[in-house]
MISEVO-170208 format. One record per residue: residue in one letter; x, y, z of N, C-alpha, C in turn. Coordinates in steps of 0.05 Angstrom, whole numbers, padded with zeros to 5 digits, always signed. Atoms other than C-alpha are relative to their C-alpha. Layout:
N
AXYZXYZXYZ
...
***
This chain:
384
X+00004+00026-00014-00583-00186-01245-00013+00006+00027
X+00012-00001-00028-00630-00196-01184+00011-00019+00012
X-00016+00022-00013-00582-00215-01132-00013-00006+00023
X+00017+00005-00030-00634-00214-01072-00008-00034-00021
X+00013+00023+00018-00673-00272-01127+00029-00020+00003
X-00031+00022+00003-00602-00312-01140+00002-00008+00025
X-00015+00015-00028-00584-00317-01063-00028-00016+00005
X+00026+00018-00011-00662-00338-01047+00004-00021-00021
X-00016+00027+00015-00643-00389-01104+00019-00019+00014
X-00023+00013-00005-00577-00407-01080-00005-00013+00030
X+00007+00017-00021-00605-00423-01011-00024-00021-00003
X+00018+00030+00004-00665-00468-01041+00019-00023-00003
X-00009+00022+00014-00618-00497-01076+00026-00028+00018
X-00010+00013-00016-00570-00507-01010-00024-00020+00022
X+00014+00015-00022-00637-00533-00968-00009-00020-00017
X+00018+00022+00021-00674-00577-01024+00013-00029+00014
X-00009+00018-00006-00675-00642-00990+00011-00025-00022
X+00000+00020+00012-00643-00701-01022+00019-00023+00006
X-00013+00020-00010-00617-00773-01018+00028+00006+00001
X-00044-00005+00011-00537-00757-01034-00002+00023+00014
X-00008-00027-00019-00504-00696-00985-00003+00010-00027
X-00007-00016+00013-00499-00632-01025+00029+00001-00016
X-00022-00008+00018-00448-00628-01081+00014+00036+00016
X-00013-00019+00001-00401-00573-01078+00009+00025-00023
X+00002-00009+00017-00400-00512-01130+00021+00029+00001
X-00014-00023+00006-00360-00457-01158-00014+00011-00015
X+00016-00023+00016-00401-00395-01181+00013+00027-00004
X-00014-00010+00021-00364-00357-01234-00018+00033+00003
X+00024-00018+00025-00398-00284-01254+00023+00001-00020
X-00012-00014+00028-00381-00252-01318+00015+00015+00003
X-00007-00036+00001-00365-00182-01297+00007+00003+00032
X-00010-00003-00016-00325-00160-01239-00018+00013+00021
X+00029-00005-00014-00385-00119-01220-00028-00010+00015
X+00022+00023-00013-00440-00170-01209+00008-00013+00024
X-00007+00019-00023-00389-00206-01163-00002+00019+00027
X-00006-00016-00026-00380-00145-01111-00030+00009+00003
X+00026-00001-00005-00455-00134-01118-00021-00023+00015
X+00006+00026-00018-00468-00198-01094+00008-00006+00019
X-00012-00003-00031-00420-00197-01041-00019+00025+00023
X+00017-00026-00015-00455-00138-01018-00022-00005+00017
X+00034-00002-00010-00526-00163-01020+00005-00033+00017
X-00008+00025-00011-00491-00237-00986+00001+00008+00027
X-00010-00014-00019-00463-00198-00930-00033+00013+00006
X+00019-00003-00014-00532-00163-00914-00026-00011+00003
X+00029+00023-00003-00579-00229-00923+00006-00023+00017
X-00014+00022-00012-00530-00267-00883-00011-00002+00031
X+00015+00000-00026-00571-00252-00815-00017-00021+00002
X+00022+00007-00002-00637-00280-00840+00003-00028-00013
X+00005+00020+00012-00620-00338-00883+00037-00010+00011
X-00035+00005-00005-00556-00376-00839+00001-00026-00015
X-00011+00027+00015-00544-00434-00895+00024+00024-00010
X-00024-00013+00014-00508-00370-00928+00025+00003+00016
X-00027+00004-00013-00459-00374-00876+00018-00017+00000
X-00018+00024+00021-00431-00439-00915+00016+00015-00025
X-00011-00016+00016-00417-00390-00972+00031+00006+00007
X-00018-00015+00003-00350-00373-00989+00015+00021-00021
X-00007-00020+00030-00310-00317-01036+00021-00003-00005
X-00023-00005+00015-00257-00313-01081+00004+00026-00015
X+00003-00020+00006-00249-00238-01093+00016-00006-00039
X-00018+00008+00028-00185-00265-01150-00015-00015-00016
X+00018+00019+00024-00232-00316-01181-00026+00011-00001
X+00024-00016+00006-00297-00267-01178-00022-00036+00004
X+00011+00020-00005-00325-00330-01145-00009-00006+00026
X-00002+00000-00028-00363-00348-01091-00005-00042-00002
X+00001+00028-00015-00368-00428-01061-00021-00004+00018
X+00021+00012-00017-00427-00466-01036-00003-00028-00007
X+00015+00024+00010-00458-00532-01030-00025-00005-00001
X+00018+00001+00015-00509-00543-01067-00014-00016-00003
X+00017+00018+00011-00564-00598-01073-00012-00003-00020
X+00011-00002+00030-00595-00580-01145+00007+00022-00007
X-00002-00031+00013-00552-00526-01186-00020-00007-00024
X+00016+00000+00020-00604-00535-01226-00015+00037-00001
X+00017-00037-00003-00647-00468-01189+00017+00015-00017
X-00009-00022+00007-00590-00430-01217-00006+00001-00026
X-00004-00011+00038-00598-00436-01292-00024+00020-00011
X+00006-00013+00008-00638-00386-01300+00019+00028-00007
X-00022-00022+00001-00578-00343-01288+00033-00001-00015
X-00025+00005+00016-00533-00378-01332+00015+00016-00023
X-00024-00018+00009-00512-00321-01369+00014+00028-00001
X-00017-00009-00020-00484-00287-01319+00013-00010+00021
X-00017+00010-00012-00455-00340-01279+00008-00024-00021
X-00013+00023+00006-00412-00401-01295+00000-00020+00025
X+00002+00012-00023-00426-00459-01241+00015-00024-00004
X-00019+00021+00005-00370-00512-01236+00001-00025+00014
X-00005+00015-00018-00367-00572-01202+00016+00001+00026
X-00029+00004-00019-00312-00573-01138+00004-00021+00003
X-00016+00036+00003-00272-00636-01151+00021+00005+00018
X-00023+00014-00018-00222-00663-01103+00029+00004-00021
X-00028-00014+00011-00144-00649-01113+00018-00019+00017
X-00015+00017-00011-00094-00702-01096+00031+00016+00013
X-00027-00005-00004-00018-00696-01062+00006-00016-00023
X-00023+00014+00014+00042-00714-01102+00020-00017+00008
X-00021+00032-00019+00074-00769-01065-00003-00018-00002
X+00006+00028+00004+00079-00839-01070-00001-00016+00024
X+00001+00015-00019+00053-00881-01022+00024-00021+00006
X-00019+00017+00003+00108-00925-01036+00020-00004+00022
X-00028-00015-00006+00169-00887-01015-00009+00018+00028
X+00010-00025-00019+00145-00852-00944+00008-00025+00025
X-00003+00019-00018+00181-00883-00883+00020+00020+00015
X-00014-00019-00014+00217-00851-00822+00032-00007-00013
X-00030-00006+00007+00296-00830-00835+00015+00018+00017
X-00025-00021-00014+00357-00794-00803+00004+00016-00013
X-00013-00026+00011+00369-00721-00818+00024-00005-00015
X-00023-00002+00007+00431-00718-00857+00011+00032-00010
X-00024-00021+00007+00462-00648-00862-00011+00010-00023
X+00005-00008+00014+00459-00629-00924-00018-00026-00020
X+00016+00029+00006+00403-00683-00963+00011-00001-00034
X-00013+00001+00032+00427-00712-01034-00005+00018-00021
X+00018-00014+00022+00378-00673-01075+00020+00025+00012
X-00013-00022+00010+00401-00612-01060+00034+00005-00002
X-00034+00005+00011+00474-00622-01068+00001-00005-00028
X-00009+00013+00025+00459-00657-01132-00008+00026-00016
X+00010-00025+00021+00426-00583-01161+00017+00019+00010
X-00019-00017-00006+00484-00556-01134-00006+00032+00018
X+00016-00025-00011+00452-00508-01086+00025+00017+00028
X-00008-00011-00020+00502-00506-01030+00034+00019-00017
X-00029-00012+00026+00559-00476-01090-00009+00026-00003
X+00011-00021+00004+00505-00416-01090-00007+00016+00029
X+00004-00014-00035+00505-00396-01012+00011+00021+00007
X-00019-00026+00000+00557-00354-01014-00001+00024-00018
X+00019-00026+00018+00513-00309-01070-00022+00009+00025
X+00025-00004+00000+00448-00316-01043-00001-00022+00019
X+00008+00019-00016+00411-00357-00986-00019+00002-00010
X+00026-00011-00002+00345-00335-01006-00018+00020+00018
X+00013-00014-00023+00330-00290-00954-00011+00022-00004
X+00020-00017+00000+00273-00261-00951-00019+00002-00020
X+00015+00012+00025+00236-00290-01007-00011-00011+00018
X+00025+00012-00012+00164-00303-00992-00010-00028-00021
X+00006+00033+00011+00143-00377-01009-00025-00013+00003
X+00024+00018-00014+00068-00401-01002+00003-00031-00020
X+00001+00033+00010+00070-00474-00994-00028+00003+00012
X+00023+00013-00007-00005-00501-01010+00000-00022+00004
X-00015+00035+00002+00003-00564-00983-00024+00002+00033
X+00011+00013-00025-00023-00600-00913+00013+00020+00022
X-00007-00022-00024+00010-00537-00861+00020-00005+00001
X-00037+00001-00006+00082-00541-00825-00003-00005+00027
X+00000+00006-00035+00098-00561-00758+00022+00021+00003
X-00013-00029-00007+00122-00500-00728+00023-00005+00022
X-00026+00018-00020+00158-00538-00676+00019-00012+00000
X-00014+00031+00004+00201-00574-00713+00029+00024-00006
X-00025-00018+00001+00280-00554-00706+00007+00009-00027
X-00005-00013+00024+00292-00549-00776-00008+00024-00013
X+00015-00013+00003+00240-00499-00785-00013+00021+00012
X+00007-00015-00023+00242-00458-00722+00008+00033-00014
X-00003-00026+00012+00269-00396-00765-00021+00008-00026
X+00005-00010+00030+00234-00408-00836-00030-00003-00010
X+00022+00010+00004+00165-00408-00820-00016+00034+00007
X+00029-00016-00014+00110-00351-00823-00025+00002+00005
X+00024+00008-00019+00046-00349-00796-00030-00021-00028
X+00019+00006+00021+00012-00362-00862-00035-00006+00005
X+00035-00003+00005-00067-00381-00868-00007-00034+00010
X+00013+00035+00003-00107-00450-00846-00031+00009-00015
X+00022+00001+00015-00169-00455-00898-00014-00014+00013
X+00022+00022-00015-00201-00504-00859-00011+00013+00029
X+00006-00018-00016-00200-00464-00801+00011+00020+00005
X-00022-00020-00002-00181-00398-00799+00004+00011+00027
X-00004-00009-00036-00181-00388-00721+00026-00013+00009
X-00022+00010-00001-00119-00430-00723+00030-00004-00015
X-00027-00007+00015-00048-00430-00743+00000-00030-00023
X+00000+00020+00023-00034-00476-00809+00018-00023+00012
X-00013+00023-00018-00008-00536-00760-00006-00027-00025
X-00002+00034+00031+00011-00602-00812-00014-00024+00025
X+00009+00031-00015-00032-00661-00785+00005-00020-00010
X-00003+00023+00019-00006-00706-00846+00032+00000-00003
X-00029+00005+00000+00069-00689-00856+00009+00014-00023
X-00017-00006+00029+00076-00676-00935+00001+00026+00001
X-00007-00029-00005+00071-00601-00924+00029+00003+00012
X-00032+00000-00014+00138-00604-00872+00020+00000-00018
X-00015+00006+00012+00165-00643-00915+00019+00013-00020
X-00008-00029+00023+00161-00589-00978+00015+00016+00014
X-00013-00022-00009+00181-00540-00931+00029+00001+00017
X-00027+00007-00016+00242-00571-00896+00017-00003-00035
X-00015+00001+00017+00264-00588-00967+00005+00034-00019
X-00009-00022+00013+00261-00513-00993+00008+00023+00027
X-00015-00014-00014+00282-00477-00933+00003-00006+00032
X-00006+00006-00027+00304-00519-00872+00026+00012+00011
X-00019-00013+00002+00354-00484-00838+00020-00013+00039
X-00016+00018-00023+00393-00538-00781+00017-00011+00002
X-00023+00009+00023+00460-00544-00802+00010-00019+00029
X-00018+00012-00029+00478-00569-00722-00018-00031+00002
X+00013+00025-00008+00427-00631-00707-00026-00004-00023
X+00017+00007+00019+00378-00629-00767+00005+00008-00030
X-00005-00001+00023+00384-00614-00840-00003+00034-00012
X+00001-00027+00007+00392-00549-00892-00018-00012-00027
X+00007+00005+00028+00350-00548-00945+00012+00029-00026
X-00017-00007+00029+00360-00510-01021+00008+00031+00011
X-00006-00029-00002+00344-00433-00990-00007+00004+00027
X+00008-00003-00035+00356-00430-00921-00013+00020+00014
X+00009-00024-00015+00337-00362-00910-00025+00012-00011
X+00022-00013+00005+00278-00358-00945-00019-00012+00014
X+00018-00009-00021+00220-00348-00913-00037-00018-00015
X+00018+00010+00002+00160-00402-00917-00035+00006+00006
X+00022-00002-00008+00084-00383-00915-00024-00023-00007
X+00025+00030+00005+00044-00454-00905-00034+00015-00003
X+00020-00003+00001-00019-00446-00935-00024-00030+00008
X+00015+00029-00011-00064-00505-00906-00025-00004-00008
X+00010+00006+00014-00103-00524-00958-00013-00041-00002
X-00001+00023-00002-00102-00602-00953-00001-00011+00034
X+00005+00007-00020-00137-00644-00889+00018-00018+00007
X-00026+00026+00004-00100-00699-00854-00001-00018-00015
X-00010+00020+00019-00117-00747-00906+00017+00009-00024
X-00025-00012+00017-00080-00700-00952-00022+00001-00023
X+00024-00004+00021-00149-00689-00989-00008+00027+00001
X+00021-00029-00008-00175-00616-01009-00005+00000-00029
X+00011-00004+00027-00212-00588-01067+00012+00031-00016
X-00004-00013+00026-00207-00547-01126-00005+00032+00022
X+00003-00030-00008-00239-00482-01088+00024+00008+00027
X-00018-00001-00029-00184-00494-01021+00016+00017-00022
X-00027-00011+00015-00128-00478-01080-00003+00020-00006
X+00004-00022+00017-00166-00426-01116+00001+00029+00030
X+00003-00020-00027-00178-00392-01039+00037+00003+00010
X-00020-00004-00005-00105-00410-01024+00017+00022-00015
X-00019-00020+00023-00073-00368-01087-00020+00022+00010
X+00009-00031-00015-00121-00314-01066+00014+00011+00020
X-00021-00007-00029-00085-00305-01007+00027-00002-00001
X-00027-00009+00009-00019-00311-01040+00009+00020-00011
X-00001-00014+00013-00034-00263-01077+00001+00028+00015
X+00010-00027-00013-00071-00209-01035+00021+00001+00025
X-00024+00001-00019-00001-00227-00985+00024+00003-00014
X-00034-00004+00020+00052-00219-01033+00020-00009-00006
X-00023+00026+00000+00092-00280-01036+00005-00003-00030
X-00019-00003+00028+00144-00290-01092-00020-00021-00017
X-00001+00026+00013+00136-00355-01109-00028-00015+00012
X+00028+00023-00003+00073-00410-01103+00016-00034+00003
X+00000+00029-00002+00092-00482-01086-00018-00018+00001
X+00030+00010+00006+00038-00526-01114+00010-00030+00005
X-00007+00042+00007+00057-00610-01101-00026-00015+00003
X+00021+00010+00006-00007-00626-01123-00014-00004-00025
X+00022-00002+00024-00058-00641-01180-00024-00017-00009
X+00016+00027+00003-00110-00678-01208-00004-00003-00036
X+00006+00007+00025-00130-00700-01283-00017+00011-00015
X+00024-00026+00012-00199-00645-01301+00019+00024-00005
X-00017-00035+00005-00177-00575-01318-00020+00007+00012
X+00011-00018-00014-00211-00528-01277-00001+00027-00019
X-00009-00028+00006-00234-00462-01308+00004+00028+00016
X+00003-00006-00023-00238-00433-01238+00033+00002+00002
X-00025+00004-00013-00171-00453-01221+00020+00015-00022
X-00026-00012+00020-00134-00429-01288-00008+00029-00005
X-00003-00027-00009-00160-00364-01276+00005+00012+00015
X-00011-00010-00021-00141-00354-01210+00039-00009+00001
X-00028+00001+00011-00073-00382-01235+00014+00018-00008
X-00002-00018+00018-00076-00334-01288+00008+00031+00012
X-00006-00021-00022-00083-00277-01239+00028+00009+00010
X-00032+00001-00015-00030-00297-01197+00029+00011-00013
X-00028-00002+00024+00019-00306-01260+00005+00034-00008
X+00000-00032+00013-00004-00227-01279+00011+00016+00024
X-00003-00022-00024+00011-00198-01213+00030-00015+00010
X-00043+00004-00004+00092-00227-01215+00003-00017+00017
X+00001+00022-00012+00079-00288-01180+00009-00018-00010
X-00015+00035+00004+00125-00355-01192-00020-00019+00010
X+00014+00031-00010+00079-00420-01192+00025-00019-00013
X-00005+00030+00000+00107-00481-01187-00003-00019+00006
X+00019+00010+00000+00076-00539-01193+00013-00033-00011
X-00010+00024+00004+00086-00617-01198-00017-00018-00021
X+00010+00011+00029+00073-00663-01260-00009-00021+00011
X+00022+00026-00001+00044-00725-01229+00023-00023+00001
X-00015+00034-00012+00065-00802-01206-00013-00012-00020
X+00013+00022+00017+00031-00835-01261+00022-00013-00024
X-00018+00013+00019+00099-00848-01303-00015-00001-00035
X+00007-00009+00027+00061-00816-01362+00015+00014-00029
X-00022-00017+00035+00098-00796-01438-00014+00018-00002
X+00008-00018+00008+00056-00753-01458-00033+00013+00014
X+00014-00006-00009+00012-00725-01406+00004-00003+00028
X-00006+00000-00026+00015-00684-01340-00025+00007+00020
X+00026-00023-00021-00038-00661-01282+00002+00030-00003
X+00005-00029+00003-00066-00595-01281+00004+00005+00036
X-00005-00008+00015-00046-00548-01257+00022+00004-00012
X-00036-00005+00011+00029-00558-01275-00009-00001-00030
X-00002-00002+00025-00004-00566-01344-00001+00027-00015
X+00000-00034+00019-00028-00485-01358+00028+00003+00000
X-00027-00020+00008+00033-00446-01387+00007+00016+00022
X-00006-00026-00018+00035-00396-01331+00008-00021+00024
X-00011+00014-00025+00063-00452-01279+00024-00012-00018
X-00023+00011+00004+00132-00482-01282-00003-00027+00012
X+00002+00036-00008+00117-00562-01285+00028-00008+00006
X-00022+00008-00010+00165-00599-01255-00001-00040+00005
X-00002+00028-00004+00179-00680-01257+00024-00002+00015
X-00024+00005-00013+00230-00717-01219+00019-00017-00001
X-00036+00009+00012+00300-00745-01222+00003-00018+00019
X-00021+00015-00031+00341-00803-01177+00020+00007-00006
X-00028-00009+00001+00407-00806-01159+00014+00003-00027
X-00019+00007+00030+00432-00825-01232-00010+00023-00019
X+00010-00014+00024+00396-00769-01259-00019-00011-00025
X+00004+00022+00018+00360-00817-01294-00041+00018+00017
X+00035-00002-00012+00272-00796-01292-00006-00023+00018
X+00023+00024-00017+00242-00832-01235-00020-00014-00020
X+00026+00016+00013+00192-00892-01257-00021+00016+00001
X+00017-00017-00003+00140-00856-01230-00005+00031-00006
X-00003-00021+00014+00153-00796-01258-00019+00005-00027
X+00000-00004+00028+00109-00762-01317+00022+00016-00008
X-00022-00013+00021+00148-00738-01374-00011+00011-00017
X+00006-00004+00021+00151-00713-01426-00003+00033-00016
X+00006-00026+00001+00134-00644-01475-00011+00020+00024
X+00019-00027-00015+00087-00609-01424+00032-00003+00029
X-00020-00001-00028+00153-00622-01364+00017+00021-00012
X-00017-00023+00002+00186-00555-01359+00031-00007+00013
X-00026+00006+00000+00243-00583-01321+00001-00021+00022
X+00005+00019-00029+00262-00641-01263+00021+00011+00015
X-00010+00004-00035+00292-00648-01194+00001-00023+00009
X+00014+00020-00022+00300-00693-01142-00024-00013+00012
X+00025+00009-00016+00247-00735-01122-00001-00020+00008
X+00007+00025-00010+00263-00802-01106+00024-00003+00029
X-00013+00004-00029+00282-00825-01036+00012+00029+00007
X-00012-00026-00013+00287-00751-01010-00008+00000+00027
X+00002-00003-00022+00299-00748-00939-00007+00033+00013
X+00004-00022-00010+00267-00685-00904-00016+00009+00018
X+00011-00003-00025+00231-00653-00843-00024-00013+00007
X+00029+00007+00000+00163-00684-00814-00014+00000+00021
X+00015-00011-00019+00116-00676-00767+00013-00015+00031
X-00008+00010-00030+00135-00682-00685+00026+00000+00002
X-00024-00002-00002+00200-00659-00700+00023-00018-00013
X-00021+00033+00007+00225-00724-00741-00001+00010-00027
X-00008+00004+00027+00251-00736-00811-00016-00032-00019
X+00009+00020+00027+00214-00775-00869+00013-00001-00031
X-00007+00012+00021+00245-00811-00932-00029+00003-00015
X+00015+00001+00031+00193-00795-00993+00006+00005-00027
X-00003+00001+00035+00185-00800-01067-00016+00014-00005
X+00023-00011+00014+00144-00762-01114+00011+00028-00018
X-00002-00019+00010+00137-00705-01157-00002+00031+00014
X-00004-00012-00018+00125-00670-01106+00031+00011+00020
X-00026+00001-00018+00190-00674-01074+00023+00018-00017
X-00017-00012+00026+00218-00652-01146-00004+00032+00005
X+00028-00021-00003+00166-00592-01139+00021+00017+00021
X-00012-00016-00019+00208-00562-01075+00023+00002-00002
X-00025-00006+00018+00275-00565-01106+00007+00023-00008
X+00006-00027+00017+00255-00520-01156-00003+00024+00013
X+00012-00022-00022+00216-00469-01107+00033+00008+00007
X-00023-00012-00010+00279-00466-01074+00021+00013-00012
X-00022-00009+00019+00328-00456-01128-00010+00032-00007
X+00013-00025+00007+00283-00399-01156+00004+00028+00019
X-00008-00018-00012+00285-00367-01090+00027+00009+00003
X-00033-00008-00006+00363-00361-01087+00005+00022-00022
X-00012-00019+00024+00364-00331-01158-00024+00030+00009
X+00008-00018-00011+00303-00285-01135+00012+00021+00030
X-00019-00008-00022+00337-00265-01071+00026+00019-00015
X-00021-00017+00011+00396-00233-01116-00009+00013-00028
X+00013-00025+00024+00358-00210-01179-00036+00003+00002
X+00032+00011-00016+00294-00193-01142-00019+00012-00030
X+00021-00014+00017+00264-00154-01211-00009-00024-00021
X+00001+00023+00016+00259-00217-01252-00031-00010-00007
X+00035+00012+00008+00179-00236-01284+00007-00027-00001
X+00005+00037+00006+00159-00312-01280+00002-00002-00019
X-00013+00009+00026+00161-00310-01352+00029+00000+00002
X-00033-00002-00002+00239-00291-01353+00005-00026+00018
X-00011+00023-00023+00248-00338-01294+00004-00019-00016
X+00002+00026+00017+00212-00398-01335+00021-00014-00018
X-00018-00004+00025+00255-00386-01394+00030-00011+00019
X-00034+00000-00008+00327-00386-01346-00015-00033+00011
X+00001+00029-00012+00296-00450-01309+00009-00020-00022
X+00001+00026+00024+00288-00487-01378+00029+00000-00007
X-00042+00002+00010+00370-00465-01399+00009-00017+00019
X-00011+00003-00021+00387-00475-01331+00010-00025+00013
X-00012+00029-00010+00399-00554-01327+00023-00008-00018
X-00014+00025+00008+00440-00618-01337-00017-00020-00015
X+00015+00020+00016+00425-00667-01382-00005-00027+00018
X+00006+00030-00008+00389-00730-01363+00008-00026-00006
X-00016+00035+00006+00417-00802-01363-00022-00019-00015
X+00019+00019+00010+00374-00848-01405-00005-00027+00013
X-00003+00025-00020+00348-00910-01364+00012-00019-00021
X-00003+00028+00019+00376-00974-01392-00008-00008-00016
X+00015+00014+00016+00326-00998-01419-00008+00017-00026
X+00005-00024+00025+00318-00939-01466+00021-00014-00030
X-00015+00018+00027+00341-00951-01540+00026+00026+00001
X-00026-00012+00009+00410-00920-01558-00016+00025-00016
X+00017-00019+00005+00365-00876-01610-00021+00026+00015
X+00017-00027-00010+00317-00844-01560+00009+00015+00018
X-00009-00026-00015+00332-00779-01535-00017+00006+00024
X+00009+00007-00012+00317-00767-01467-00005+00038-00004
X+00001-00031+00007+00279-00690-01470-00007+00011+00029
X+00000-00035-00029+00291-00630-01411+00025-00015+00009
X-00026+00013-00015+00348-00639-01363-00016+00011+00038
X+00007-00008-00037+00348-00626-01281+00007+00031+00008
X-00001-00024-00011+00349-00558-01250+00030-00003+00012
X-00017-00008-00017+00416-00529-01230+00006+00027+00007
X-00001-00021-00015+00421-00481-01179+00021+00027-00002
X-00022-00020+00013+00494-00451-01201-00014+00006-00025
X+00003-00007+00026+00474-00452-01272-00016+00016+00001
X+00024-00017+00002+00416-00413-01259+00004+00027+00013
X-00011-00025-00007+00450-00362-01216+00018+00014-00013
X-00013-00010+00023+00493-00355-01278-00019+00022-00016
X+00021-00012+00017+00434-00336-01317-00014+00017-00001
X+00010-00031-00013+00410-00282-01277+00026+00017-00003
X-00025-00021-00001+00487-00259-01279+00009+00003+00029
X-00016+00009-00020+00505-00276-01211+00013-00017+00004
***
């Protein structure tokens, strides 16, 4: 492959004027080879031609990121790259349910997965956690122990500071640690790395995530906390999934607000993430909740009170909220059987609940299928 030819391509193809901004692209190679060859010859064309200084890489996804005005230049090289769209990636929250609230101590959700019955095993401590989400407020009391420096994608000259909230949020609910004037969440002592993937509208794309798991990866964090998704499959994204999953990494990942039976967002849908829907107080699936076969297991997610930006507490819903539950639980049982593969894990998560309450309106006949994550039960299952 002529990669001097490709980049003089890939910058026509970033200058080519036209009515509509530049799309956004993910460029695949084949061969692990071509990609570090190209990095190579990127890195010493990057003087003369500065559009390539828009370029970005994904060493894990053998991918690099640009925007693009006509991937058309490229197809000459179509078979040695793969060129993808970069689509937008929603949060998991419901606009609904998001309103300020009082700390309470210990918050319902995690009492109801029985987490604080497992403290006296395990806190989680020292279990690494990348939340991809909107950042963390580093300032905030709950969170003055369980925060590390982690990464901002948007800018990396700066610390992953939350300008939207739902990040905190995740991260006060899987390891807030304020038992005197603010709240505890599931694993107090484990150890949060915000990856800041999502702007303040709580909008990022397909390549932020695939760049974020890179950096989970090449940092060494247990577990992945994903409370996001969208409705495309990505083949970009389920290989940098894929990665992750091979190198003993826990994803977990949220099924979506659309109150769907049979169908969840990607990527809680690949096999190598642990989907997750969400539960109310009654144990009963949230409305908004998908369901169904592809849901590996639920949690809490409706009206969960937990940390938020400027030092305050927010009431939200979502699958998302289910999504940090889990994270947390995982870390308590990781924290005491640290040799454990995400497969194995998956497997104890799925034993590892209570059965679900059928709403009312359900027929006497239909069976309601998975149950909710519990935190003892699951520390059983490891044998603690």
């Amino acid at each position: 492959m002529d990669y001097t030819g490709f980049l003089h391509q890939l910058v026509e193809g970033m200058q080519r004027p036209e009515p509509e901004q530049a799309g956004r692209y993910l460029i695949r190679f084949a061969k692990p080879g071509q990609y570090e060859a190209c990095l190579l010859e990127l890195s010493r064309m990057r003087n003369e031609h500065t559009h390539l200084s828009m370029v970005r890489s994904s060493r894990l996804a053998r991918s690099i990121i640009a925007p693009v005005h006509c991937p058309e230049v490229l197809d000459q090289y179509r078979d040695e790259i793969t060129v993808e769209e970069d689509t937008q990636i929603s949060l998991h929250a419901t606009a609904l349910h998001n309103k300020p609230a009082t700390a309470q101590g210990v918050p319902w959700g995690v009492k109801q997965i029985r987490a604080p019955k497992v403290w006296s095993v395990s806190t989680g401590h020292r279990i690494k956690i990348g939340v991809i989400d909107t950042g963390a407020d580093y300032h905030h009391p709950d969170l003055r122990y369980s925060l590390a420096r982690g990464i901002n994608l948007l800018n990396r000259s700066l610390l992953p500071h939350d300008d939207n909230g739902h990040g905190t949020h995740i991260a006060g609910t899987i390891a807030a640690a304020n038992s005197t004037e603010g709240m505890i969440g599931v694993a107090p002592r484990s150890l949060i790395y915000p990856v800041k993937a999502f702007d303040h509208n709580g909008s990022a794309y397909v390549s932020d995530i695939v760049l974020g798991i890179d950096w989970c990866v090449r940092n060494r964090v247990d577990i992945i906390n994903m409370s996001f998704g969208m409705k495309t499959r990505s083949k970009a994204l389920l290989d940098v999934v894929n990665r992750a999953h091979q190198a003993g990494i826990v994803i977990v990942a949220s099924s979506g607000n659309d109150g769907k039976r049979r169908s969840i967002d990607y990527p809680a849908r690949y096999p190598q993430t642990i989907s997750v829907g969400a539960t109310d107080k009654n144990r009963r699936i949230a409305s908004f909740s998908n369901r169904g076969a592809y849901v590996d297991v639920y949690a809490p997610g409706d009206k969960i009170i937990s940390s938020w930006v400027q030092g305050k507490h927010h009431e939200m819903s979502g699958t998302s909220m289910a999504t940090s539950h889990v994270s947390g639980a995982i870390a308590l049982l990781l924290a005491k059987h640290p040799g454990l593969s995400p497969s194995e894990i998956k497997t104890m998560v799925k034993r590892a609940t209570v059965p679900l309450r059928a709403r009312k309106s359900t027929t006497a006949k239909s069976k309601v299928r998975g149950g909710e994550i519990d935190a003892l039960r699951l520390m059983q299952e490891g044998g603690g």
